[in-house]
Backbone bond lengths (Angstrom), bond angles and torsions (degrees), N, CA, C in turn:
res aa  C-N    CA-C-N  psi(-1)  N-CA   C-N-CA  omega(-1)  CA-C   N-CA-C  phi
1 X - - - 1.461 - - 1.525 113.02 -
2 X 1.275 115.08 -5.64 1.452 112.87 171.64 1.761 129.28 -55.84
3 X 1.089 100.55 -32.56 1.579 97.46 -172.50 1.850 96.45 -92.08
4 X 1.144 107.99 20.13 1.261 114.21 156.20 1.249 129.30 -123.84
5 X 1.019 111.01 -21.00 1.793 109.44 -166.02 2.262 90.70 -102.92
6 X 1.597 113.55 -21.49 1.450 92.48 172.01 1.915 96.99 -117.93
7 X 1.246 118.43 48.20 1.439 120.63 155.65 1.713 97.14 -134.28
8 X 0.942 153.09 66.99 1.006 134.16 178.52 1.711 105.84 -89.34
9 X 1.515 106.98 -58.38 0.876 113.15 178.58 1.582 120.08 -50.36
10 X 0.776 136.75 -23.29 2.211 151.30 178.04 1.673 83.49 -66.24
11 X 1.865 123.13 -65.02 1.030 104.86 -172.15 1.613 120.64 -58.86
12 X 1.283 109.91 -67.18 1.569 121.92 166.45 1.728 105.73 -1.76
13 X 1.488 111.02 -76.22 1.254 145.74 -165.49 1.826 88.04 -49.84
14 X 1.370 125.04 -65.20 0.952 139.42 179.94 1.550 122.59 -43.96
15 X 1.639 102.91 -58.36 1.582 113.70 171.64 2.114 122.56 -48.97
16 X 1.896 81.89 -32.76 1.577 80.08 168.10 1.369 131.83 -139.72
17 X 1.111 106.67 44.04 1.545 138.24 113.57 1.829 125.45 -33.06
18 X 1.288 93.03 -65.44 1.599 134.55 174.97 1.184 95.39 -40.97
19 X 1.537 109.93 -83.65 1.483 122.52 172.07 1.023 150.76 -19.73
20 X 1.803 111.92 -39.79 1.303 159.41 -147.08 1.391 77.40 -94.60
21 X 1.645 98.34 -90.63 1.645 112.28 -165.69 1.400 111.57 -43.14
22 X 1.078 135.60 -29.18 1.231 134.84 -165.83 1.862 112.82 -95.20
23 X 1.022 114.26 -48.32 1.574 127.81 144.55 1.428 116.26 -17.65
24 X 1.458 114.53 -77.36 1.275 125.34 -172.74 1.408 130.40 -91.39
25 X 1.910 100.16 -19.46 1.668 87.20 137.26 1.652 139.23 -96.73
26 X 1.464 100.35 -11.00 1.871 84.88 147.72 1.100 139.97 -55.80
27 X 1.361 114.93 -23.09 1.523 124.32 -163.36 1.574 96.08 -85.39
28 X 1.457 123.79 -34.38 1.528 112.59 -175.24 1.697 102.05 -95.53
29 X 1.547 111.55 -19.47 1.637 107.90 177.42 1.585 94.94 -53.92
30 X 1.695 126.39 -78.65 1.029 142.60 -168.37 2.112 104.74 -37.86
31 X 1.262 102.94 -65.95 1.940 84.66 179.98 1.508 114.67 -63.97
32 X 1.072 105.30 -37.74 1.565 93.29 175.81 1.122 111.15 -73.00
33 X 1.628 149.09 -42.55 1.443 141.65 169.84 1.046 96.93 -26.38
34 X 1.309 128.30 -65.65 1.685 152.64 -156.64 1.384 111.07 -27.26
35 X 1.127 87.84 -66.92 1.881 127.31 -163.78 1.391 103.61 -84.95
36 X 1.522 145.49 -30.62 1.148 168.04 155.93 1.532 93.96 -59.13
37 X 1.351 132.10 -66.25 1.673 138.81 -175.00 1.608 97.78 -50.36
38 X 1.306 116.15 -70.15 1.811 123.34 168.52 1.422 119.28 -38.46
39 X 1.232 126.09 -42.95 1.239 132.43 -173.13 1.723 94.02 -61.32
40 X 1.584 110.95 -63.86 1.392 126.13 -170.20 1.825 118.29 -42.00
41 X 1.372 108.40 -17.09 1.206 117.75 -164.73 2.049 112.57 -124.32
42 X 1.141 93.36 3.71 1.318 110.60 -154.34 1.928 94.61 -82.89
43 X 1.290 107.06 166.60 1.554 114.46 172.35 1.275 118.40 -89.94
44 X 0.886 110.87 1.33 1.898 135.78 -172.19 1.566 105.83 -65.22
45 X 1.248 158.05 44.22 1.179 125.06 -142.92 1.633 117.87 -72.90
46 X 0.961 118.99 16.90 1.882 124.87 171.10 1.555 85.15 -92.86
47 X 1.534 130.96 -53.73 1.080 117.05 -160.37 1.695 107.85 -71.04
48 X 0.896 124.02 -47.92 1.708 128.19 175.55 1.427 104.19 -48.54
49 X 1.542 122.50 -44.98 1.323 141.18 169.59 1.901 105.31 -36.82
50 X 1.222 93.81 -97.79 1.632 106.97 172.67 1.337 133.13 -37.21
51 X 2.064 99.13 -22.56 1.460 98.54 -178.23 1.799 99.57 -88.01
52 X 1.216 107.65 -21.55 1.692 117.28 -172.35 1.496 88.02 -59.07
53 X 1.230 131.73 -78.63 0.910 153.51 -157.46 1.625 112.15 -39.86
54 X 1.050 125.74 -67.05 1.811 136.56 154.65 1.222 118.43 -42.32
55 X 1.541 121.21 -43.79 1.214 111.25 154.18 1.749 155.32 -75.51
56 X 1.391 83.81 -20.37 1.660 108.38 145.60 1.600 118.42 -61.29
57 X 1.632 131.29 -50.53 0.876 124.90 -144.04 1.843 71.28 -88.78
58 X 1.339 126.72 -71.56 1.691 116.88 -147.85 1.576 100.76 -50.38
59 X 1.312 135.06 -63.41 1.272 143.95 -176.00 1.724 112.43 -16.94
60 X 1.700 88.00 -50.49 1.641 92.26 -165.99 1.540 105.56 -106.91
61 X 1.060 117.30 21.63 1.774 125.98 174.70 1.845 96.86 -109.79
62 X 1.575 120.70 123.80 0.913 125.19 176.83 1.802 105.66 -66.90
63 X 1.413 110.74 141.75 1.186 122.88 179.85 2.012 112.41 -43.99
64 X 0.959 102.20 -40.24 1.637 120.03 -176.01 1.738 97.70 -63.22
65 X 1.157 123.53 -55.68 1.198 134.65 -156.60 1.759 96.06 -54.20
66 X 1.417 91.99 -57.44 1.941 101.65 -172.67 1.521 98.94 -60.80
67 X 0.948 133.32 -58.59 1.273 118.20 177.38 1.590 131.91 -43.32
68 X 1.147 93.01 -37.96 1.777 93.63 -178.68 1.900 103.42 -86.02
69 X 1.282 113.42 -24.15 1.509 112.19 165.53 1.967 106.28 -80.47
70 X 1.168 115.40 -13.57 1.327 95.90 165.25 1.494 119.76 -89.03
71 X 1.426 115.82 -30.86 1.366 125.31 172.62 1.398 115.25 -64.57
72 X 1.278 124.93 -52.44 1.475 123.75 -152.24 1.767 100.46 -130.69
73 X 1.435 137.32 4.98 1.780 153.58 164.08 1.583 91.65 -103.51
74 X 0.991 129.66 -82.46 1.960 126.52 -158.32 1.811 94.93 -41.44
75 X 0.759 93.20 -53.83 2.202 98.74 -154.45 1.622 92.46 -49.52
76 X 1.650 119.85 -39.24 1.368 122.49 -170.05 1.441 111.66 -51.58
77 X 1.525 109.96 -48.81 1.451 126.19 -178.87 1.655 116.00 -85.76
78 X 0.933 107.80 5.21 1.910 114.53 169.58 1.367 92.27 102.98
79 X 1.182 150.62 -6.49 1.417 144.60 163.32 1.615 126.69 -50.89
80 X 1.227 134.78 69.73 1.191 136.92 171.38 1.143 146.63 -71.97
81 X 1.692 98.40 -42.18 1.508 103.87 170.99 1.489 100.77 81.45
82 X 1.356 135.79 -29.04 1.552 119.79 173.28 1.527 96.06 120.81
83 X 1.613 112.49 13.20 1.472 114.66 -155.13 1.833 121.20 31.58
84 X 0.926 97.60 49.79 1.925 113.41 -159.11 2.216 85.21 -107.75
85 X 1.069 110.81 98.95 1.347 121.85 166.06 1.307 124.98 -60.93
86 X 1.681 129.17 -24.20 1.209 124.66 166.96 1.492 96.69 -76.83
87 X 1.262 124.25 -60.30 1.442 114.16 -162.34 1.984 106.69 -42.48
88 X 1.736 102.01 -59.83 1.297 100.42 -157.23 1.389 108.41 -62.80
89 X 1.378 135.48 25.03 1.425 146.48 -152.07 1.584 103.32 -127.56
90 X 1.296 105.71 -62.61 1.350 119.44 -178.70 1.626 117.32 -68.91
91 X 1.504 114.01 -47.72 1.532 120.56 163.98 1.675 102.58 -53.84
92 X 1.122 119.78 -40.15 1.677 112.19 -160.23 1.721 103.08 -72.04
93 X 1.602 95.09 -49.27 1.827 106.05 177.34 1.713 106.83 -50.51
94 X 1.435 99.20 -56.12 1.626 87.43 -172.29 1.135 127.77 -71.82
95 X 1.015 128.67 -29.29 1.394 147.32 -168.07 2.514 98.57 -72.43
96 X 1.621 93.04 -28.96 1.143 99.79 165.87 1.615 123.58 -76.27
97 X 1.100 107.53 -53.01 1.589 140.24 170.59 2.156 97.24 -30.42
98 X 1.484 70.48 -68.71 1.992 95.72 -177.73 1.362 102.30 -5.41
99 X 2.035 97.70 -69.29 1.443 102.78 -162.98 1.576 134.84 -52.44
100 X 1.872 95.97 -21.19 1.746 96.64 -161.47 1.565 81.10 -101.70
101 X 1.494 138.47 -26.52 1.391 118.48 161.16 1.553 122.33 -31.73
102 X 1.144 99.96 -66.92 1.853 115.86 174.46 1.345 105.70 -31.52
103 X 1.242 110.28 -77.17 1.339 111.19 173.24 1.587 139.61 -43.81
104 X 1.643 101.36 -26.97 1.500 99.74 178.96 1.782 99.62 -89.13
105 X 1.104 112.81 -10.40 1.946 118.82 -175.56 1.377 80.77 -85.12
106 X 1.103 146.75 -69.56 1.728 142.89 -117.68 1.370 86.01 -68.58
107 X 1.692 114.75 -53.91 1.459 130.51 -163.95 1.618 114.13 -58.77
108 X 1.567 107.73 -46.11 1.979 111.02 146.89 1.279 123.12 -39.07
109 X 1.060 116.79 -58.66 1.362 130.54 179.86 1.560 113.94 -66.35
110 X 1.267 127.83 -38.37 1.466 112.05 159.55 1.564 104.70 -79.16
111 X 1.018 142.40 0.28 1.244 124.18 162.29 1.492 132.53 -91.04
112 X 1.532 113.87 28.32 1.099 125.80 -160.20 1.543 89.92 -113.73
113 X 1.337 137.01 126.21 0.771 142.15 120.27 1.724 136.18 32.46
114 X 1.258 150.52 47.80 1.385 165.12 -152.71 1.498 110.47 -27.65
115 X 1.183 101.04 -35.04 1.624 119.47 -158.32 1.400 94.80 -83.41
116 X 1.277 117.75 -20.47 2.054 112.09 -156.08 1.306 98.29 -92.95
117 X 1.161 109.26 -18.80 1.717 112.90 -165.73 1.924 102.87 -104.71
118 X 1.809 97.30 -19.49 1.437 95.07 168.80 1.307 115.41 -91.16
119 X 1.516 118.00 -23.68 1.684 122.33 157.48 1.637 118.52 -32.07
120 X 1.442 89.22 -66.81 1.666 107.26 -176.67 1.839 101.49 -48.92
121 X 1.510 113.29 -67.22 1.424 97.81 -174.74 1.449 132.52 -41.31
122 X 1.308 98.92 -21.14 1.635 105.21 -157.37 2.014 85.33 -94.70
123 X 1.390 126.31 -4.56 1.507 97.54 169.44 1.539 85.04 -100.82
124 X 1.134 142.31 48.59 1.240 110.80 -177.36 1.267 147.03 98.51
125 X 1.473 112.45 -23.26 0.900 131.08 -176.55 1.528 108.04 -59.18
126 X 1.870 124.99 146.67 1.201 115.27 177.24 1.686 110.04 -112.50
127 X 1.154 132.09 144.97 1.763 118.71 -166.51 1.102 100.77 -11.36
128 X 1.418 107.20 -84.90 1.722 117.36 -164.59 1.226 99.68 -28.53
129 X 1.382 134.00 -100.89 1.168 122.50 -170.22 1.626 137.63 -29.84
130 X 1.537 102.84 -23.08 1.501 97.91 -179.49 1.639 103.73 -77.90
131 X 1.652 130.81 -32.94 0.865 145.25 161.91 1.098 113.00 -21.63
132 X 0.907 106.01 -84.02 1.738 134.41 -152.95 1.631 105.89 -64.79
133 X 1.589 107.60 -43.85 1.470 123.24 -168.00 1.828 114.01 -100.62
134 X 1.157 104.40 -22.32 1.380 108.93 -177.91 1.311 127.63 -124.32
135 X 1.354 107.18 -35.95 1.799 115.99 173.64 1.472 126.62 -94.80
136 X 1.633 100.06 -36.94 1.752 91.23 173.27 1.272 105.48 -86.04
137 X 1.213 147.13 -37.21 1.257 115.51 -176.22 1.602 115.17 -63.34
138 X 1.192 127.84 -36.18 1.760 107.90 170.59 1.713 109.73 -69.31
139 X 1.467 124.34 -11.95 1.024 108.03 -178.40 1.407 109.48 -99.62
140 X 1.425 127.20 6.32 1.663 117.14 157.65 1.445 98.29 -78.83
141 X 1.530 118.15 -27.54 1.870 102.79 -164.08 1.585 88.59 -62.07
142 X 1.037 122.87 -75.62 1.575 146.95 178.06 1.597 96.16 -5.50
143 X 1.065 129.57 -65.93 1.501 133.66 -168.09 1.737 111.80 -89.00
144 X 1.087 110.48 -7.99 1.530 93.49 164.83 1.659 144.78 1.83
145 X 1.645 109.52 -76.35 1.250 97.90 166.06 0.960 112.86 -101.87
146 X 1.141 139.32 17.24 1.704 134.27 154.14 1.637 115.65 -48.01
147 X 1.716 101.36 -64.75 1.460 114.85 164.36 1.682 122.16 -47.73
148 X 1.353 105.95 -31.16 1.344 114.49 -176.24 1.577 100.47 -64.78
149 X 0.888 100.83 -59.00 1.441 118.99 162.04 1.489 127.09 -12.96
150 X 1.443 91.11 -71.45 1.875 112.21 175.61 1.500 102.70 -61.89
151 X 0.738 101.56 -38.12 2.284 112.19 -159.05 1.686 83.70 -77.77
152 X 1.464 143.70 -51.87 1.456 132.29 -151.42 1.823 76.76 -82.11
153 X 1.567 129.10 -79.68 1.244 114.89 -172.68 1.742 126.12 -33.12
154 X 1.367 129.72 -25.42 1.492 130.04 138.66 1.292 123.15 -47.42
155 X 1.065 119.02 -44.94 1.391 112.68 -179.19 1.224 123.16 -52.19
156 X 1.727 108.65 -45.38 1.332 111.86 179.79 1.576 111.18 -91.77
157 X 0.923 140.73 5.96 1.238 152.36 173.96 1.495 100.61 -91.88
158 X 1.433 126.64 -1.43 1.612 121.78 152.40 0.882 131.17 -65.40
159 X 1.823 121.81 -31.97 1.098 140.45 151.20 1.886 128.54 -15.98
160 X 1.418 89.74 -52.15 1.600 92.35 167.20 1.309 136.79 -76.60
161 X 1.469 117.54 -11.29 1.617 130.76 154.87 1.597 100.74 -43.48
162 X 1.180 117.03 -34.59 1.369 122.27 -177.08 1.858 113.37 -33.69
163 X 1.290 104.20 -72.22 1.003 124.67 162.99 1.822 129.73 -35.47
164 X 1.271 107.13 -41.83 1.219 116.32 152.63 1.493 149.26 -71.68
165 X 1.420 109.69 4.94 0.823 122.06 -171.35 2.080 131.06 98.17
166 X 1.279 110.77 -6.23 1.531 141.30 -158.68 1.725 82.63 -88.23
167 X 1.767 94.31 113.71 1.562 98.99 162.83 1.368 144.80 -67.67
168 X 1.866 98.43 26.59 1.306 109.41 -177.15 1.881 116.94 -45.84
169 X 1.652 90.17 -164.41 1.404 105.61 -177.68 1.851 115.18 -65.89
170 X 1.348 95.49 -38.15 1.487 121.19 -168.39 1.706 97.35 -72.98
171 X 0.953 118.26 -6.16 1.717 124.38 -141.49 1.704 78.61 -115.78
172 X 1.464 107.94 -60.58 1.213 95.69 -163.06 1.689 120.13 -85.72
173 X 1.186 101.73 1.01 1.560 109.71 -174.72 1.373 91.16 -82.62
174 X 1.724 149.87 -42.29 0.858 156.81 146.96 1.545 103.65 -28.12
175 X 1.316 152.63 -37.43 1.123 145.11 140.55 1.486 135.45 -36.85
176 X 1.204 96.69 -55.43 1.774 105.88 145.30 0.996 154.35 -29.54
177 X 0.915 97.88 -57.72 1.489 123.83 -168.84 1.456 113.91 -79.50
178 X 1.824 107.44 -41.45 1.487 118.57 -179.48 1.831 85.31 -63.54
179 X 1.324 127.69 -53.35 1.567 124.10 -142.95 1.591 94.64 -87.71
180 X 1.494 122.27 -12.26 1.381 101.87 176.32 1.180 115.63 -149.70
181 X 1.048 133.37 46.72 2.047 168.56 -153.12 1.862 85.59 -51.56
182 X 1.219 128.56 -29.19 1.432 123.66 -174.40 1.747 117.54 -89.51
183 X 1.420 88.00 -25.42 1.815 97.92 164.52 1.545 121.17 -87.38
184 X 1.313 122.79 7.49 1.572 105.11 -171.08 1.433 129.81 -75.23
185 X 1.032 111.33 -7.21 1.345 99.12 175.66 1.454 119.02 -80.03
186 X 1.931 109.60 -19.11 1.341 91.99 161.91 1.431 122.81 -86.55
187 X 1.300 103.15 -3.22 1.716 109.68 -175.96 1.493 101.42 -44.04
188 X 1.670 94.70 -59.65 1.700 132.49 -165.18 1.435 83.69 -38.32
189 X 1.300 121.08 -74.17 1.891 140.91 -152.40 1.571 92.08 -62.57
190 X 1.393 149.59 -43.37 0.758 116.29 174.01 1.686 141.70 -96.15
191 X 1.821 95.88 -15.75 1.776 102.79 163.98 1.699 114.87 -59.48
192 X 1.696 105.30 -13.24 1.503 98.41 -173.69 1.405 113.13 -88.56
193 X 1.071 92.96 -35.24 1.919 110.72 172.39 1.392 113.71 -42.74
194 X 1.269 118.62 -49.86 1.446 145.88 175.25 1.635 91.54 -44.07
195 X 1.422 115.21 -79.63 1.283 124.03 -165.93 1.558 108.83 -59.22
196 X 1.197 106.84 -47.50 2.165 107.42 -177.75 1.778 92.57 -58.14
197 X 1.450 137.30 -35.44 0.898 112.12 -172.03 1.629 125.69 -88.75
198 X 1.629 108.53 -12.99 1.204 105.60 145.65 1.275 137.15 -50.18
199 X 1.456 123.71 -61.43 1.368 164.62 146.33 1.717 86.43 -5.55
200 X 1.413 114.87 -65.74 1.680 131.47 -152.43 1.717 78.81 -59.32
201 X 1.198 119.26 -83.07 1.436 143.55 -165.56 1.798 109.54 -17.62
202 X 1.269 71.33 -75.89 2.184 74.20 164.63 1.065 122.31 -58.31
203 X 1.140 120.40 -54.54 1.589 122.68 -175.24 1.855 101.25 -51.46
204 X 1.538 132.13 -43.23 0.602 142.77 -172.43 2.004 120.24 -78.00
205 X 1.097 115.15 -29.88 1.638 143.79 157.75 1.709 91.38 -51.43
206 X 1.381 98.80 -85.14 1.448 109.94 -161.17 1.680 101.09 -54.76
207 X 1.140 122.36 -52.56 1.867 108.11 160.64 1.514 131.99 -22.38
208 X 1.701 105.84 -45.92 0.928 96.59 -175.47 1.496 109.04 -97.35
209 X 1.151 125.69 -29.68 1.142 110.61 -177.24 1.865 126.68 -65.28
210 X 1.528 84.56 -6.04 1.913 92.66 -173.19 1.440 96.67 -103.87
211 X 1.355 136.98 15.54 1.394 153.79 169.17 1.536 102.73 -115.40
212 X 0.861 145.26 -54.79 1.699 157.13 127.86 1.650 93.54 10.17
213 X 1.524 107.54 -87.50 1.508 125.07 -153.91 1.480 114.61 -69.56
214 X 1.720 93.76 -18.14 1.585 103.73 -166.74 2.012 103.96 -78.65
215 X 1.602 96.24 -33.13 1.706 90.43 -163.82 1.782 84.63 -77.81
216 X 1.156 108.15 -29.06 1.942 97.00 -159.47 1.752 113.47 -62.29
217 X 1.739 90.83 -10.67 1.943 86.28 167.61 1.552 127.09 -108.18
């Protein structure tokens, strides 16, 4: 129990790290999904075009791949980012994330009802507004654990910042392990704990809120 009870803090330090990255690329996975989901459905056909297109390309590009073209492809072309490793981590994750967001909204969004969005036109309403005011909000209820879904598969997809240098969880258990090769299996038991209790958290959010949305109709 030593490389636990006098590292606590490395883990601690580590868990929110974790957090960080995962925080702030949901927050840009989720608006850009958003806006990417709208594009997908839109009358625009460049915009349906362009949104097909981004979402084809992130979906089917392994998460690893974008990273090492954001780290070591952007800088070639003047793209730096500030050489700032959380940023180029979190933009790369979300911007990945984005795509299967889109996809779990688009799938809300065709499940909405034809008539609600032809209601809305007929007072007036202009896309945007029917969007914004009438279709995505039943189509985030609609996707619930889908998204839950996307956000727990982010979580563990923090893991690979590892590699980059990102003082995540994964980062620091790799610290460990070199300094105490005879403790790992509790190392293992407790960097995972870390993660199931993230993992727990959402799964548990998204419960309630799809129990929440369910009595309010």
């Amino acid at each position: 129990m030593d490389a636990l009870t006098e590292n606590w803090d490395l883990i601690l330090s580590g868990f929110g790290w974790t957090l960080r990255l995962l925080g702030a690329s949901a927050v840009i996975a989720l608006v850009v999904g958003t806006i990417i989901a709208v594009f997908r459905v839109s009358p625009v056909p460049v915009l349906r075009s362009l949104a097909a297109v981004y979402v084809t390309l992130f979906r089917n590009s392994p998460l690893l791949v974008l990273m090492l073209i954001t780290f070591f492809g952007l800088p070639q072309i003047g793209i730096t980012f500030n050489n700032d490793i959380f940023i180029k981590t979190v933009v790369t994750m979300g911007l990945y994330t984005a795509a299967f967001v889109a996809e779990s909204l688009r799938s809300g969004i065709n499940g909405i009802p034809l008539g609600q969005a032809e209601a809305a036109r007929s007072l007036g309403f202009g896309f945007g507004q029917t969007m914004t005011q009438v279709v995505l909000p039943q189509a985030f209820r609609n996707v619930v654990p889908p998204l839950a879904s996307v956000l727990i598969a982010l979580t563990k997809n923090t893991s690979i910042a590892m590699a980059f240098g990102s003082l995540e969880l994964t980062f620091r258990s790799k610290q460990l392990l070199n300094e105490y090769a005879t403790d790992r299996i509790i190392i293992f038991i407790a960097i995972a704990t870390c993660y199931i209790i993230i993992v727990e958290v959402i799964s548990f959010g998204a419960a309630m809120l799809e129990r929440r949305w369910r009595a309010e109709r």
